[in-house]
N, C-alpha and C positions, 0 to 999 in steps of 0.2 A: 379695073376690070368690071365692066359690067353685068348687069345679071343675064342671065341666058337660062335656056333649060331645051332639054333633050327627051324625045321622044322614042325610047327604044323598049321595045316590045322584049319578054323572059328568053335568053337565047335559050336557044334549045339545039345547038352545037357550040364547039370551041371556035371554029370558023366566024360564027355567029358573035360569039362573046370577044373574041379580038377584033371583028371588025367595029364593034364600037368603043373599043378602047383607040381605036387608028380615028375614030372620028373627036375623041378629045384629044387627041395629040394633034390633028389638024387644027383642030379649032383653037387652040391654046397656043401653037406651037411653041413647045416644048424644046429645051436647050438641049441639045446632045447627050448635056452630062444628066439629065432629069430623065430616067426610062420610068416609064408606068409598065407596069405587070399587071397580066388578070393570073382569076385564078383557075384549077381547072375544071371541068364541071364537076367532078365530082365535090368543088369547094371542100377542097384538106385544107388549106390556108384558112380560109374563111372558119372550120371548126377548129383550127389550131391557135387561133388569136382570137375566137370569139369576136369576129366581125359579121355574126350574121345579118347588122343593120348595117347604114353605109357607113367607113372607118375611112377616114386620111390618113397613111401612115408617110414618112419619111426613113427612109432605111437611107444610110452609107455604109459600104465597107462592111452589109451584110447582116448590118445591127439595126434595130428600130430607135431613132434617134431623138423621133415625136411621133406620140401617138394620138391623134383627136378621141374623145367621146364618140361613143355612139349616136350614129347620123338619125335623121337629119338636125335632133335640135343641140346634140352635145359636143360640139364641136365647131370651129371656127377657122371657115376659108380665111379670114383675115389674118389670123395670127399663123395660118401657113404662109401667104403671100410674106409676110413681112417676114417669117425667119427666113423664105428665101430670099428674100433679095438680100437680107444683112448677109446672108452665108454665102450668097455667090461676088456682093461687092467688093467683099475682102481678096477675091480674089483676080 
């Protein structure tokens, strides 16, 4: 994967904030079984896990499975990548 980056302005709707959640799901495209969630603007999620920087989370089954550091420096795309593909090869 190479790097990229995205220029998206504070939404200032939920309209707003899913539509750039649909532009990394196009852009990555994302396996059926990988859903991304935002949160909502009021960010309850966002005060409920203390992600008020950027966080990678993986949930299954409803549960946080990994959780990165606090974005941008505490935390590593790579060691997402690789648990996904070990987790999706297996199957």
């Amino acid at each position: 994967m190479g790097a990229c980056s995205f220029n998206v302005r504070k939404h200032q709707s939920l309209e707003e904030r899913l539509g750039a959640a649909r532009k990394l799901i196009d852009h990555f495209s994302l396996p059926p079984q990988c859903q991304l969630v935002a949160d909502c603007m009021d960010n309850n999620a966002n005060v409920a896990y203390g992600v008020s920087n950027e966080r990678v989370c993986i949930v299954q089954q409803r549960k946080i499975i990994y959780l990165g550091g606090k974005g941008p420096f505490f935390y590593s795309l790579k060691d997402v990548r690789q648990w996904l593909e070990q987790s999706y090869e297996k199957r």
